[in-house]
GUPADO-736718 format. One record per atom (N, C-alpha, C, O): residue number from 1; atom name; x, y, z. Coordinates in nm, 3 decimals, always signed. Layout:
// GUPADO-736718
<node resi="NUM" name="CA" X="X" Y="Y" Z="Z"/>
...
// end
This chain:
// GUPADO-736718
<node resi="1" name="N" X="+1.018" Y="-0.781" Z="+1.683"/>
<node resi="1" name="CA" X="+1.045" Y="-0.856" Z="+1.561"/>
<node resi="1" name="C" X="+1.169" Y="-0.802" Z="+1.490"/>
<node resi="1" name="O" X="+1.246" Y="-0.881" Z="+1.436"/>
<node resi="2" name="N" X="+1.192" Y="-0.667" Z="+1.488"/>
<node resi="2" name="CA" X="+1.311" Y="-0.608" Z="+1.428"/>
<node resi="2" name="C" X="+1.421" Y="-0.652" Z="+1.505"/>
<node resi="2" name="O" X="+1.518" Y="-0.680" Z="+1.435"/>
<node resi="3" name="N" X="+1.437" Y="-0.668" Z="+1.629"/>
<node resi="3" name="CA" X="+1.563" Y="-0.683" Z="+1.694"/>
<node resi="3" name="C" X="+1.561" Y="-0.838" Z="+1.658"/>
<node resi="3" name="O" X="+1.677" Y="-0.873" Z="+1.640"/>
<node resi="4" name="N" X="+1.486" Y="-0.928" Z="+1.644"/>
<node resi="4" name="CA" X="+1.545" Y="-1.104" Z="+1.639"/>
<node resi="4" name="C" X="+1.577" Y="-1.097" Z="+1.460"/>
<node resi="4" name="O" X="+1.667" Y="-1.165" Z="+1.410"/>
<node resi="5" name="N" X="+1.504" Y="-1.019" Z="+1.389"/>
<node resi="5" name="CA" X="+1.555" Y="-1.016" Z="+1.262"/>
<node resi="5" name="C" X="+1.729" Y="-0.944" Z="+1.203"/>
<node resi="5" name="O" X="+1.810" Y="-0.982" Z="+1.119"/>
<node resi="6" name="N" X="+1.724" Y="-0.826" Z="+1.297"/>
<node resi="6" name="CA" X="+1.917" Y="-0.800" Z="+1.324"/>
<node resi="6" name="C" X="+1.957" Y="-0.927" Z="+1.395"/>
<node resi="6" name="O" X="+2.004" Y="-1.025" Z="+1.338"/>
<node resi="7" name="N" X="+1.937" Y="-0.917" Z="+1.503"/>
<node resi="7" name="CA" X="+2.028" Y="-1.076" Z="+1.529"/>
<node resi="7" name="C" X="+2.039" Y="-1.185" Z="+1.434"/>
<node resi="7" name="O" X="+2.151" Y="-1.230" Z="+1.413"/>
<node resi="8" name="N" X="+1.964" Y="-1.221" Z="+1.387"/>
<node resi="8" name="CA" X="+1.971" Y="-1.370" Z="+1.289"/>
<node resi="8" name="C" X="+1.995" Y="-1.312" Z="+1.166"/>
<node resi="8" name="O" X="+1.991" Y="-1.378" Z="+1.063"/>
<node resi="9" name="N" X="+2.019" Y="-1.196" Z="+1.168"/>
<node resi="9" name="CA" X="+2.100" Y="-1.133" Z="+1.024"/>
<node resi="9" name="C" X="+2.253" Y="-1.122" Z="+1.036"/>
<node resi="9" name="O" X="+2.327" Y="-1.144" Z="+0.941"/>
<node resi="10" name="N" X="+2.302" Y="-1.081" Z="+1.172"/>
<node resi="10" name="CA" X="+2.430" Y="-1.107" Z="+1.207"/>
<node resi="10" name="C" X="+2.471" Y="-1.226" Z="+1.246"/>
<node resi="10" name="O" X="+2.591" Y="-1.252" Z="+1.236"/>
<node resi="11" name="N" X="+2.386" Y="-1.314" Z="+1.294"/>
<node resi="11" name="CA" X="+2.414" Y="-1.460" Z="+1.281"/>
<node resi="11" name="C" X="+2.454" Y="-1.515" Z="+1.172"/>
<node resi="11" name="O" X="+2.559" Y="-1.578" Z="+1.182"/>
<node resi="12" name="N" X="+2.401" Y="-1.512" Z="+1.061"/>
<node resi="12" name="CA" X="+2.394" Y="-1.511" Z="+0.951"/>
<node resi="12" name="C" X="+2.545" Y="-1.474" Z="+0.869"/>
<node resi="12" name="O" X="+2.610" Y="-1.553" Z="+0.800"/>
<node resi="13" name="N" X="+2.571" Y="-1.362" Z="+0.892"/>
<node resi="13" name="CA" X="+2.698" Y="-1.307" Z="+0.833"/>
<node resi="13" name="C" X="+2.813" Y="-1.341" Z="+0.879"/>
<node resi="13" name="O" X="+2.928" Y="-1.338" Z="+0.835"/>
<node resi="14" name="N" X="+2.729" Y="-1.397" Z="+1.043"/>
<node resi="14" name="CA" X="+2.933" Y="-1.398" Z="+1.135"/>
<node resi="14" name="C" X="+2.931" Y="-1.556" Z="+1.080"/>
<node resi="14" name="O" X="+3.033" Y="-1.597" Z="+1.024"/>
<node resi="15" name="N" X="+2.806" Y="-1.653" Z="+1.095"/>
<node resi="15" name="CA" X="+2.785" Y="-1.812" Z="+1.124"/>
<node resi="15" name="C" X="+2.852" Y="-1.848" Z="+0.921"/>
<node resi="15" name="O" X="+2.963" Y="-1.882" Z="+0.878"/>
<node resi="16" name="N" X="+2.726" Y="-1.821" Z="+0.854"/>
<node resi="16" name="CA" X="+2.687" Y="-1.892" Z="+0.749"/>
<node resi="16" name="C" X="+2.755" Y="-1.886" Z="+0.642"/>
<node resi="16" name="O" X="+2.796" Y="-1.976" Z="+0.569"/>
<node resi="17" name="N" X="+2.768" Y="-1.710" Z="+0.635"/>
<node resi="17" name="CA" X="+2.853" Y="-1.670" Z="+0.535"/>
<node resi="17" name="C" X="+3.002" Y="-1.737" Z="+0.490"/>
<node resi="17" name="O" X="+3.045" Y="-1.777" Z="+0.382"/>
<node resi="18" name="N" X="+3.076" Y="-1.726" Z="+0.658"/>
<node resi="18" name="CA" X="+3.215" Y="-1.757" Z="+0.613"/>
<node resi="18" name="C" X="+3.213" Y="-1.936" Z="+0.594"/>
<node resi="18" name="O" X="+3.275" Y="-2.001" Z="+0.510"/>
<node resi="19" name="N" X="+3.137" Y="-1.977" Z="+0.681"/>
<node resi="19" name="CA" X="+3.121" Y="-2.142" Z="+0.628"/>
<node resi="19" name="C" X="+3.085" Y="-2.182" Z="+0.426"/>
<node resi="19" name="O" X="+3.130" Y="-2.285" Z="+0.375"/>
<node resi="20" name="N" X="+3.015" Y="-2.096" Z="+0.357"/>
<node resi="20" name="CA" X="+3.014" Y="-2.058" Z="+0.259"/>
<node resi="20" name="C" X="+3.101" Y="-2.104" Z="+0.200"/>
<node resi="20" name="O" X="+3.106" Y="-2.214" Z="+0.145"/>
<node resi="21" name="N" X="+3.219" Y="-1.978" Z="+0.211"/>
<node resi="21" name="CA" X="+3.328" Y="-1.954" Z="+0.153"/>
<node resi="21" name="C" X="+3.437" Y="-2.077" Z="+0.171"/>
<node resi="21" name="O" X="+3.503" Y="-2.115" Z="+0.075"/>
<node resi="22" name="N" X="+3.450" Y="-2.132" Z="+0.292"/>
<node resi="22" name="CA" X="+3.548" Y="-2.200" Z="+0.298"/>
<node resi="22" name="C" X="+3.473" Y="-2.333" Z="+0.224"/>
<node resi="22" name="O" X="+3.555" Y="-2.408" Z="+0.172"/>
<node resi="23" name="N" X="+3.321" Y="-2.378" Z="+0.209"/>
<node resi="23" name="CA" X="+3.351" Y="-2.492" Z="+0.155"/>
<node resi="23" name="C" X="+3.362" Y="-2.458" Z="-0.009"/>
<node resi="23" name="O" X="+3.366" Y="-2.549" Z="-0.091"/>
<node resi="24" name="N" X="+3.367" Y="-2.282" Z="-0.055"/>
<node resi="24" name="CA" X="+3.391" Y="-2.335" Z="-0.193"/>
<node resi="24" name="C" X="+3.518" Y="-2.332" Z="-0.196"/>
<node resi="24" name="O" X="+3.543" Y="-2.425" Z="-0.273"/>
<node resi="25" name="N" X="+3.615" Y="-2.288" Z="-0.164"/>
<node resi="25" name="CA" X="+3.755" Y="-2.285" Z="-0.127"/>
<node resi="25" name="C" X="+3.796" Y="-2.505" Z="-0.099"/>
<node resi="25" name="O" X="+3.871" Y="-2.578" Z="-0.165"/>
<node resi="26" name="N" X="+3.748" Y="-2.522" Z="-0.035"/>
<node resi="26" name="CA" X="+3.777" Y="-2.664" Z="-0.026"/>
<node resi="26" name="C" X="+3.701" Y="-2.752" Z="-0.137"/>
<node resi="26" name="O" X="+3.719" Y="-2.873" Z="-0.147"/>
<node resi="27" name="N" X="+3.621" Y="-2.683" Z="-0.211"/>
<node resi="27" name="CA" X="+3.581" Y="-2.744" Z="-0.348"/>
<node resi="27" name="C" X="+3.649" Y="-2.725" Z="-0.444"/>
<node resi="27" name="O" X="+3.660" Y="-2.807" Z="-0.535"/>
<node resi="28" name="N" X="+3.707" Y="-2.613" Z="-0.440"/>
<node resi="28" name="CA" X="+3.837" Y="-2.597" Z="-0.560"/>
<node resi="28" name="C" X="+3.917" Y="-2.705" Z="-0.620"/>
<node resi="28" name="O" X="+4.014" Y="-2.755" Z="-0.562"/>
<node resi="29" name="N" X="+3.892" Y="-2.728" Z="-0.688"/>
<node resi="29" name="CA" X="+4.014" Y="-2.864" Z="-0.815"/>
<node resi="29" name="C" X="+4.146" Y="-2.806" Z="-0.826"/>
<node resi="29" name="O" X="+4.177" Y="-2.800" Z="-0.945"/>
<node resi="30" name="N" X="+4.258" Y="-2.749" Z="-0.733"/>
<node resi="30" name="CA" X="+4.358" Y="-2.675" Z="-0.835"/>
<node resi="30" name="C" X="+4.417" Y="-2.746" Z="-0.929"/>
<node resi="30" name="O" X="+4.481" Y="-2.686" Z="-1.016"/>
<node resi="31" name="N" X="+4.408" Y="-2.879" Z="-0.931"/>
<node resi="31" name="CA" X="+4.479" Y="-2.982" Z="-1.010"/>
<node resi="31" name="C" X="+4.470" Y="-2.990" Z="-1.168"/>
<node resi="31" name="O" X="+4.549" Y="-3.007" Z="-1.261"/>
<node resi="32" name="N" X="+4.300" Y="-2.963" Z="-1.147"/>
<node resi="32" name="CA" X="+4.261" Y="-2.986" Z="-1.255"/>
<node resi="32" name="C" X="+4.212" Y="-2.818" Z="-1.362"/>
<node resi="32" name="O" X="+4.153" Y="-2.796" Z="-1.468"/>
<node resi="33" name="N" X="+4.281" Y="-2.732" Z="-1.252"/>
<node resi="33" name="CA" X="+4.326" Y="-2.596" Z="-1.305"/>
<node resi="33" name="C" X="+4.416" Y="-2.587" Z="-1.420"/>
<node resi="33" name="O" X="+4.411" Y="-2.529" Z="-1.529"/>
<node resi="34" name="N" X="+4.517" Y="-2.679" Z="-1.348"/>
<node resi="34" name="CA" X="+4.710" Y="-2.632" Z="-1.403"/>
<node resi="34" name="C" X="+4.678" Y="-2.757" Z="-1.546"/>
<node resi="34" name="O" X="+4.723" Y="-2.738" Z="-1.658"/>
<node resi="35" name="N" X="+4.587" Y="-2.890" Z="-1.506"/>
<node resi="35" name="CA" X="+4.599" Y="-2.966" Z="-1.632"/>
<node resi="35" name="C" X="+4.563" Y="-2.905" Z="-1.766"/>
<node resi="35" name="O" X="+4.611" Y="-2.914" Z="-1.879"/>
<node resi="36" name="N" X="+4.411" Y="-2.807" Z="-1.687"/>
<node resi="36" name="CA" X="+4.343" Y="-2.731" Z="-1.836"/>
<node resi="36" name="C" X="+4.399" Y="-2.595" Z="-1.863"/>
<node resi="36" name="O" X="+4.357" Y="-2.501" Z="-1.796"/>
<node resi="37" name="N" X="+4.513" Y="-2.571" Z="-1.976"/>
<node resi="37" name="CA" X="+4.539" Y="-2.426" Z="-1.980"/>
<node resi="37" name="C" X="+4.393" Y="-2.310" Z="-2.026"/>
<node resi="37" name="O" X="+4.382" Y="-2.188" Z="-2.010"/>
<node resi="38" name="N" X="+4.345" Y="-2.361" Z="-2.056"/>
<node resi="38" name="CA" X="+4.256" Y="-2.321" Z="-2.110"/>
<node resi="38" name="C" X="+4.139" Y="-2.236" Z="-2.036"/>
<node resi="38" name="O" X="+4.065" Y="-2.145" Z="-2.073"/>
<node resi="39" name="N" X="+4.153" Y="-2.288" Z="-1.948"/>
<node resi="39" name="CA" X="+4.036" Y="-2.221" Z="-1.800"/>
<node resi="39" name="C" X="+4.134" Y="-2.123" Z="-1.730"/>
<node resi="39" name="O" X="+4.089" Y="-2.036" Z="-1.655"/>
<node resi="40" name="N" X="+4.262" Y="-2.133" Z="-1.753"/>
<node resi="40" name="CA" X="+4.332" Y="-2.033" Z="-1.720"/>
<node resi="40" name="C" X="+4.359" Y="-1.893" Z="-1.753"/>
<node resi="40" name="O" X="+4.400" Y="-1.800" Z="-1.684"/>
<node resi="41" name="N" X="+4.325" Y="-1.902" Z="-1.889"/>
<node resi="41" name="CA" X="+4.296" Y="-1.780" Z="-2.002"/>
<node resi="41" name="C" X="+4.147" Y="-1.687" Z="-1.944"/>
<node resi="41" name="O" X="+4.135" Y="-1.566" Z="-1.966"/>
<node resi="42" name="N" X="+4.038" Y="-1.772" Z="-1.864"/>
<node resi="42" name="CA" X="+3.917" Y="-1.724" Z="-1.780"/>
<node resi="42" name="C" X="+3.961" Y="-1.627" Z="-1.692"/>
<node resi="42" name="O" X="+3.904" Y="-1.518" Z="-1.690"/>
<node resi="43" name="N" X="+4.029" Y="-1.645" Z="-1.637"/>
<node resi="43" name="CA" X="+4.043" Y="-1.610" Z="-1.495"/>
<node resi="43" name="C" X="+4.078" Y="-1.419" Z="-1.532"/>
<node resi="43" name="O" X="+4.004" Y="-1.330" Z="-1.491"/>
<node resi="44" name="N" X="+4.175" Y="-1.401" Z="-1.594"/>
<node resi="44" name="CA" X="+4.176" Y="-1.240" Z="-1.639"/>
<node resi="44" name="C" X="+4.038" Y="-1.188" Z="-1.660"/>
<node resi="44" name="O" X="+4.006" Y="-1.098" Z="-1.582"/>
<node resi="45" name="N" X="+3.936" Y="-1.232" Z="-1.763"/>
<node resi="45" name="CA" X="+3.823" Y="-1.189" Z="-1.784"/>
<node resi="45" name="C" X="+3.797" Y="-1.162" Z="-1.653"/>
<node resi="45" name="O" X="+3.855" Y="-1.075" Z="-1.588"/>
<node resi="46" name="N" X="+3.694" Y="-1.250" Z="-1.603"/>
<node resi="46" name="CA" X="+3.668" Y="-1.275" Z="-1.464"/>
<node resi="46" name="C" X="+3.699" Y="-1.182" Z="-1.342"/>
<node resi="46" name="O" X="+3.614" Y="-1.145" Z="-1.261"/>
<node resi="47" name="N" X="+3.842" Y="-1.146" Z="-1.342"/>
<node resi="47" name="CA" X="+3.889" Y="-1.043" Z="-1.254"/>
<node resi="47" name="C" X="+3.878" Y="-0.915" Z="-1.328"/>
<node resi="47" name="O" X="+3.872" Y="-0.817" Z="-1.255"/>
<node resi="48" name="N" X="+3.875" Y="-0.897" Z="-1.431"/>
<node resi="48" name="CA" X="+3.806" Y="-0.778" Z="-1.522"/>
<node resi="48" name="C" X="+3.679" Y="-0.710" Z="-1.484"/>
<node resi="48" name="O" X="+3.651" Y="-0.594" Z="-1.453"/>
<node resi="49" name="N" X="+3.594" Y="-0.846" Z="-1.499"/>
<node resi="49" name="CA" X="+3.427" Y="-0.822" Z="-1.493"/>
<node resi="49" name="C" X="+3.422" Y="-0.800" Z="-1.384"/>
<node resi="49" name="O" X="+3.327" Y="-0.730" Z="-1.351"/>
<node resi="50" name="N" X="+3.534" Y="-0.853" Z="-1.257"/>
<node resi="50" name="CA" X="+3.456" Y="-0.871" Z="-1.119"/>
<node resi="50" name="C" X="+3.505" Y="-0.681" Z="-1.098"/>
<node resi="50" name="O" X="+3.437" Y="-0.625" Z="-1.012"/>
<node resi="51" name="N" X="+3.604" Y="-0.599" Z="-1.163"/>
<node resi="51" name="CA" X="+3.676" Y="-0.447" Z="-1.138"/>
<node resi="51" name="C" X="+3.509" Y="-0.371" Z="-1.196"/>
<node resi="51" name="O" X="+3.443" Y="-0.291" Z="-1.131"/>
<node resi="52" name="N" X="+3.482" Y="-0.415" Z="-1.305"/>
<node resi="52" name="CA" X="+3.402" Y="-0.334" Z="-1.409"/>
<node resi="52" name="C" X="+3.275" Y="-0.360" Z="-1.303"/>
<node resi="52" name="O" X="+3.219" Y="-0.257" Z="-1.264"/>
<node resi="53" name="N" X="+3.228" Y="-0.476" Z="-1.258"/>
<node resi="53" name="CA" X="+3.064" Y="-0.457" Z="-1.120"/>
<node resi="53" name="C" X="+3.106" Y="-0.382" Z="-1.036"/>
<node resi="53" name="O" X="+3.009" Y="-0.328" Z="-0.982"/>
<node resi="54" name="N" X="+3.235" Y="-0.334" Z="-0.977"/>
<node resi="54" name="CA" X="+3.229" Y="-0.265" Z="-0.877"/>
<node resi="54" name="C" X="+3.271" Y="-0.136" Z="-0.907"/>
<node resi="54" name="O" X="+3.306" Y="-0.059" Z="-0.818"/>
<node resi="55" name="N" X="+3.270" Y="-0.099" Z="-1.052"/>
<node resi="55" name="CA" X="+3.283" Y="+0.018" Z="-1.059"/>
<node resi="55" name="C" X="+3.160" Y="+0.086" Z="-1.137"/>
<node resi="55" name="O" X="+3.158" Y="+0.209" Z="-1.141"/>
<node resi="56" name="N" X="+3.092" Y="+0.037" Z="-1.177"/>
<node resi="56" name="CA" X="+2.933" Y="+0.071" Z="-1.155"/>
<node resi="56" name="C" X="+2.868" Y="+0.150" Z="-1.098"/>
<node resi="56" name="O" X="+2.825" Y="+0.258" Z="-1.140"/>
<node resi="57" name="N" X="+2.854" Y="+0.099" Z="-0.988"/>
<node resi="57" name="CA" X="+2.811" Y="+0.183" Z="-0.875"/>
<node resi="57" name="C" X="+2.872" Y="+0.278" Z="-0.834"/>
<node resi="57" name="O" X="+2.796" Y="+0.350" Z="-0.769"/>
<node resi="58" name="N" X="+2.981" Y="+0.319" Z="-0.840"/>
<node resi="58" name="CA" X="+3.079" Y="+0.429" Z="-0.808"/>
<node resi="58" name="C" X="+3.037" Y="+0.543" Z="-0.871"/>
<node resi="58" name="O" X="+3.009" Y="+0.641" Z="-0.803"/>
<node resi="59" name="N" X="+3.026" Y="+0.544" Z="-1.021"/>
<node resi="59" name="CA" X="+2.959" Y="+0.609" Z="-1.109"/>
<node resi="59" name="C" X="+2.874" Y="+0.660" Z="-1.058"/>
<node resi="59" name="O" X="+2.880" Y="+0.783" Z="-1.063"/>
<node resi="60" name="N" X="+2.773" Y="+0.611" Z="-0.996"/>
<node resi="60" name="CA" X="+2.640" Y="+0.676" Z="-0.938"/>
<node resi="60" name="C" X="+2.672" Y="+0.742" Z="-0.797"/>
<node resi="60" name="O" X="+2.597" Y="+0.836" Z="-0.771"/>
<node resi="61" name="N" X="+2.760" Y="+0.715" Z="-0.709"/>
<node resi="61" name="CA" X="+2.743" Y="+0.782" Z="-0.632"/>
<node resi="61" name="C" X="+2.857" Y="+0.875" Z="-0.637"/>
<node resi="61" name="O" X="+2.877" Y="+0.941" Z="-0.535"/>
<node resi="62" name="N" X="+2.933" Y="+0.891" Z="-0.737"/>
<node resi="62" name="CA" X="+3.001" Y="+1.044" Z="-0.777"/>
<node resi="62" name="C" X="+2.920" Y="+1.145" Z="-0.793"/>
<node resi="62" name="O" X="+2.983" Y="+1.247" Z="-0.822"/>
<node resi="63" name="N" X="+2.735" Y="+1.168" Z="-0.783"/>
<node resi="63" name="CA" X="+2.657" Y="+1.258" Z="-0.769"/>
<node resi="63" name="C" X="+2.679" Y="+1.312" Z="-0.630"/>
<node resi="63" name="O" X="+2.670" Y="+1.434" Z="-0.613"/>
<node resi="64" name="N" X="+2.704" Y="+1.243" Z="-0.544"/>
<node resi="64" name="CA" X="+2.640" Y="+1.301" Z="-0.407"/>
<node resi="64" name="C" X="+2.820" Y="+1.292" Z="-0.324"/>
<node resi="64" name="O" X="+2.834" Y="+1.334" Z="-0.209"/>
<node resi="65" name="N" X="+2.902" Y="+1.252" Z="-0.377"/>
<node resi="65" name="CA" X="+3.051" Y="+1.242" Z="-0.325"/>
<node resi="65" name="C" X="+3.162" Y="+1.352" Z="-0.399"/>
<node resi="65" name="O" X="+3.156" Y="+1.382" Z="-0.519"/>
<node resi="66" name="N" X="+3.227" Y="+1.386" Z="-0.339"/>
<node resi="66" name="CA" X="+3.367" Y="+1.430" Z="-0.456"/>
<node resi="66" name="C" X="+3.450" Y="+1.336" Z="-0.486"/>
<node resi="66" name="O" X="+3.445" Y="+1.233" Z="-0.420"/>
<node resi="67" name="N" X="+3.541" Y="+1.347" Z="-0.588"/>
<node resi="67" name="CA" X="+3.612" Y="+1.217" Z="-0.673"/>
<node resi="67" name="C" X="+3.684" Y="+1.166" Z="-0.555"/>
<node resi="67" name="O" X="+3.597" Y="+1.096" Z="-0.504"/>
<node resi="68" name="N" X="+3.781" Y="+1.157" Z="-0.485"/>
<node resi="68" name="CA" X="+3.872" Y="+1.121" Z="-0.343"/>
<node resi="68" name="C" X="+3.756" Y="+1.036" Z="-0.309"/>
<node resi="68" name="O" X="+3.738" Y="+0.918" Z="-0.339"/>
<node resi="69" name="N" X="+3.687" Y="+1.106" Z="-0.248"/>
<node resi="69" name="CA" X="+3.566" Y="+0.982" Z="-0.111"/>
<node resi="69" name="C" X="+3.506" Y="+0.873" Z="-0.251"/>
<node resi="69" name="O" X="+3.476" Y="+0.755" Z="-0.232"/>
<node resi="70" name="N" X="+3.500" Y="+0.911" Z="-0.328"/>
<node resi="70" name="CA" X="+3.417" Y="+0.824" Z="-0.462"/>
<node resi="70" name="C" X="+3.520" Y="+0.722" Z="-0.452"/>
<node resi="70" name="O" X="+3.499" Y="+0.610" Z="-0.404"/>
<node resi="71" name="N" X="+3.672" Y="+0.775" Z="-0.514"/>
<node resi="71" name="CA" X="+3.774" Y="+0.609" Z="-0.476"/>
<node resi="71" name="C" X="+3.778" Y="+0.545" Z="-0.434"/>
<node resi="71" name="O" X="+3.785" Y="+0.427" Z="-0.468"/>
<node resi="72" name="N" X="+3.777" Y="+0.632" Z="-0.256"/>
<node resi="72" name="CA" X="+3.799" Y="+0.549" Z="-0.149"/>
<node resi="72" name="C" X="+3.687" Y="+0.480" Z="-0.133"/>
<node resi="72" name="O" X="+3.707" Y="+0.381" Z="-0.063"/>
<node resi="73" name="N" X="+3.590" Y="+0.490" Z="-0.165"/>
<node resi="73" name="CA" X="+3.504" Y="+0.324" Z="-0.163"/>
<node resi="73" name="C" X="+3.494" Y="+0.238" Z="-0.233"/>
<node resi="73" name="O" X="+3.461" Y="+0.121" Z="-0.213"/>
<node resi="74" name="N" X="+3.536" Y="+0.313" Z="-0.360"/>
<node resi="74" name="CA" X="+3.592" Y="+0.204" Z="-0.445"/>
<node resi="74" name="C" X="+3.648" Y="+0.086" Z="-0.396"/>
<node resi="74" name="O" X="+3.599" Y="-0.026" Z="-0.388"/>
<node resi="75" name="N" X="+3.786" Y="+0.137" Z="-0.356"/>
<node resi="75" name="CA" X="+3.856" Y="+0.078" Z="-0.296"/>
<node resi="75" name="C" X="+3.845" Y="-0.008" Z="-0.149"/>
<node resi="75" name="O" X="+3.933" Y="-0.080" Z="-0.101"/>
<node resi="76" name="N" X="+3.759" Y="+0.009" Z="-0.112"/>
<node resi="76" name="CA" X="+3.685" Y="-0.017" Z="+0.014"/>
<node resi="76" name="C" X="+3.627" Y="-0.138" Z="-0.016"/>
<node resi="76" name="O" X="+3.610" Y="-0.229" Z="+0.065"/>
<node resi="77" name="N" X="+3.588" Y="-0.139" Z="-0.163"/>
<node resi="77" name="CA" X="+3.471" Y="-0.254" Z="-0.172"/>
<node resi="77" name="C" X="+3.557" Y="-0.379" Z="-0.204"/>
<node resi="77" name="O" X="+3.535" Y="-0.488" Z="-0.151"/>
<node resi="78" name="N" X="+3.669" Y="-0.355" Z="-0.306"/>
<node resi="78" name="CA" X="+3.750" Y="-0.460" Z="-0.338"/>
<node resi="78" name="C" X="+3.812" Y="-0.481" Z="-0.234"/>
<node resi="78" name="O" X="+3.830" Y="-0.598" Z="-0.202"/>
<node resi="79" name="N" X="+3.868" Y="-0.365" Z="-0.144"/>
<node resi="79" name="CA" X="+3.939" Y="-0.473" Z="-0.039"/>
<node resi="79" name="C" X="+3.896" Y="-0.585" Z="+0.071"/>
<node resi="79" name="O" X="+3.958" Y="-0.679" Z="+0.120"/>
<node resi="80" name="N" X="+3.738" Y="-0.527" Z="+0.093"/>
<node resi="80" name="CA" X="+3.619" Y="-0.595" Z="+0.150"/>
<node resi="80" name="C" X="+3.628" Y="-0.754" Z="+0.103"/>
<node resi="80" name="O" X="+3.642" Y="-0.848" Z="+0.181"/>
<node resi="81" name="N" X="+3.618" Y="-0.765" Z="-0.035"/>
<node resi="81" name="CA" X="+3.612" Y="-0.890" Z="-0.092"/>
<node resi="81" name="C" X="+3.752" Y="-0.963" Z="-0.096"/>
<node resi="81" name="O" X="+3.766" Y="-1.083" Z="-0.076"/>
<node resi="82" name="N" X="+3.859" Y="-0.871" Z="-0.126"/>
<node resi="82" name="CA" X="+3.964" Y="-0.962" Z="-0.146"/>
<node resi="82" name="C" X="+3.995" Y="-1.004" Z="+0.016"/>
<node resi="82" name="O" X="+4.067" Y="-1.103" Z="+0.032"/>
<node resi="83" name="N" X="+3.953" Y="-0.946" Z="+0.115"/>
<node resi="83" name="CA" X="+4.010" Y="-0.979" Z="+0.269"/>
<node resi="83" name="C" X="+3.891" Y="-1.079" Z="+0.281"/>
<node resi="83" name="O" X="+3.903" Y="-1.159" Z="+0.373"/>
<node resi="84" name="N" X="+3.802" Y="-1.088" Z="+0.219"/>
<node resi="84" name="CA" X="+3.707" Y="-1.226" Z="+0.250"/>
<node resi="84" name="C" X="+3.715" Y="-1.321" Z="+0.221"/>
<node resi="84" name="O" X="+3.699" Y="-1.408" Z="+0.307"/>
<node resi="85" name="N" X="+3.752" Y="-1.368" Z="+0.053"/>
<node resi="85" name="CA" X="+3.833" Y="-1.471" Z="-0.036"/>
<node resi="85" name="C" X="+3.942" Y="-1.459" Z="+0.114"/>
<node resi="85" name="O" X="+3.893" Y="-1.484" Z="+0.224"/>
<node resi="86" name="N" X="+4.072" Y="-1.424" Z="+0.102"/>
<node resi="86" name="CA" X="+4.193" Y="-1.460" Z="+0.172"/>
<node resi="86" name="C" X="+4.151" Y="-1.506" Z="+0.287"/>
<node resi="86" name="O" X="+4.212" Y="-1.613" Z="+0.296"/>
<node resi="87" name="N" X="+4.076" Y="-1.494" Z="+0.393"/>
<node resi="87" name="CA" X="+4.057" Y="-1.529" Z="+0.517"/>
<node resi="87" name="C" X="+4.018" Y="-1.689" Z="+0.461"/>
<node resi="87" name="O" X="+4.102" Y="-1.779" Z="+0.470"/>
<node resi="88" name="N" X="+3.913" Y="-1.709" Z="+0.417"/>
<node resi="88" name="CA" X="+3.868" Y="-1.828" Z="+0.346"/>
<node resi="88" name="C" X="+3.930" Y="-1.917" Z="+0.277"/>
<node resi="88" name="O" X="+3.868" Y="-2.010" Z="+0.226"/>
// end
């Protein structure tokens, strides 16, 4: 049971996930981005909040890391996401 549950968990991540992404990517309005300035003023927050969730957790595992390895996953995690958005 554990091995068909890894498989259809990596199914899952390689199949479902990136299909996901690309249809919210092809749901995107940019049109109706550039008409509203106003939703544009969002987007800083947004990339704010999305720095401040992933630095959360960092916090906590500066118990069991030294500051260097603590960054570098920092950094690990945003680049994780931003190379997932871009592929998409």
């Amino acid at each position: 049971m554990k091995i068909l549950v890894e498989k259809l968990d990596s199914f899952g991540y390689g199949f479902f996930i990136p299909i996901f992404f690309i249809m919210v990517g092809v749901d995107l309005n940019i049109p109706s981005l550039i008409k509203e300035p106003s939703l544009l003023l969002i987007i800083p927050f947004l990339i704010i909040a999305f720095l401040i969730s992933k630095l959360i957790p960092v916090f906590y595992i500066r118990r069991w890391f030294d500051m260097k390895t603590t960054i570098f996953i920092c950094l690990l995690t945003h680049i994780y996401v931003i190379i997932g958005y871009c592929i998409c």
